[in-house]
N, C-alpha and C positions, 0 to 999 in steps of 0.2 A: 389672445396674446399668450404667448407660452412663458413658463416660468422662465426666470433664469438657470442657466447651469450652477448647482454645488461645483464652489472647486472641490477637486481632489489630490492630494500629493501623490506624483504619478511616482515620485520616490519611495514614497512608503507603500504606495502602491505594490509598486516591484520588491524591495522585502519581502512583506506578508507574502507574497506567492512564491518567492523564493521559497519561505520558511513550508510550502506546504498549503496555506490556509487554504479553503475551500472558498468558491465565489460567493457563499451564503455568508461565512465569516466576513469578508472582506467587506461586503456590505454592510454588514450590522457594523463595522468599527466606523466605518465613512457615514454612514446614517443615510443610506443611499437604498434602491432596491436591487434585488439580482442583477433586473431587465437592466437598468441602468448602468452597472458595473460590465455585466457581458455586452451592452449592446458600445459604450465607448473604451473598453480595455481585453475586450477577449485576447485579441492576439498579444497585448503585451503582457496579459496574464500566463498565455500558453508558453513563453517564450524564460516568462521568469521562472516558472515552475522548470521548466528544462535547465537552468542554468543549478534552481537550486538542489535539482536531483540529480544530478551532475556532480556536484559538494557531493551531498550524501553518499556514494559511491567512493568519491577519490579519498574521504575519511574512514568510509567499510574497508575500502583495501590498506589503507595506513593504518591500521589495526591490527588485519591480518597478518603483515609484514612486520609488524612490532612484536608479533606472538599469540594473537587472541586467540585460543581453540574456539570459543564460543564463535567469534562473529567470523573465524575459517569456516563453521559450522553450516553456519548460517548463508552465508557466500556456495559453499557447495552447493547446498538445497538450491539456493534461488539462481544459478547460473551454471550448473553442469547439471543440476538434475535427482541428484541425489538424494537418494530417501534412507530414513529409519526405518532397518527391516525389524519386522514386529513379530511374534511368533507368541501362539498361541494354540495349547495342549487341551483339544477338547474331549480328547478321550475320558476328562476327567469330572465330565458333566455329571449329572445325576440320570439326566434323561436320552435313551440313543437316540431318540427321535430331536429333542435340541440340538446335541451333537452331530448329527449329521447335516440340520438347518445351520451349526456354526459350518461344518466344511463346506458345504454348499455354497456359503455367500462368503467363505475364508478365498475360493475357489474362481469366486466373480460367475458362478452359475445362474445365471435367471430364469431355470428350470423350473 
């Protein structure tokens, strides 16, 4: 005879994945095991997680719009692509033989 089922608050359920939590979190606060949480809430975990990365977003851009350079910053990087170009003067090594191993891999050569 199988056990009964723990309830579970399928409400706070849906929170905590909103907020992010990972299925291992979720469990340890329900006192449940992974199997258990993924085998009766996968989909409504995947589905809160989307709603609450969703928030995350529409807060990242009402930031941006408010004036953040940082999270404009941060928003370019992670959705046009943009990177810190880095620059680095190895003429200044001690060794030519270093220096040309920095140009070489500055270079993306896998010579």
């Amino acid at each position: 005879m199988a056990r009964p089922k723990k309830p579970i608050d399928q409400e706070q359920l849906e929170k905590l994945a909103e907020k992010q939590w990972s299925i291992e979190q979720i469990a340890a606060f329900f006192r449940v095991s992974r199997d258990t949480i993924e085998r009766r809430y996968a989909a409504k975990i995947a589905e809160a997680k989307q709603r609450g990365g969703a928030k995350l977003l529409d807060l990242a851009w009402k930031r941006v719009i408010e004036g953040s350079d940082r999270m404009l910053i941060h928003m370019l990087k992670q959705y046009l692509g943009h990177k810190e170009k880095v620059e680095l003067d190895v003429s200044r090594l001690p060794d030519e033989a270093l220096a040309e191993e920095a140009r070489r891999r500055l270079n993306g050569s896998k010579e």
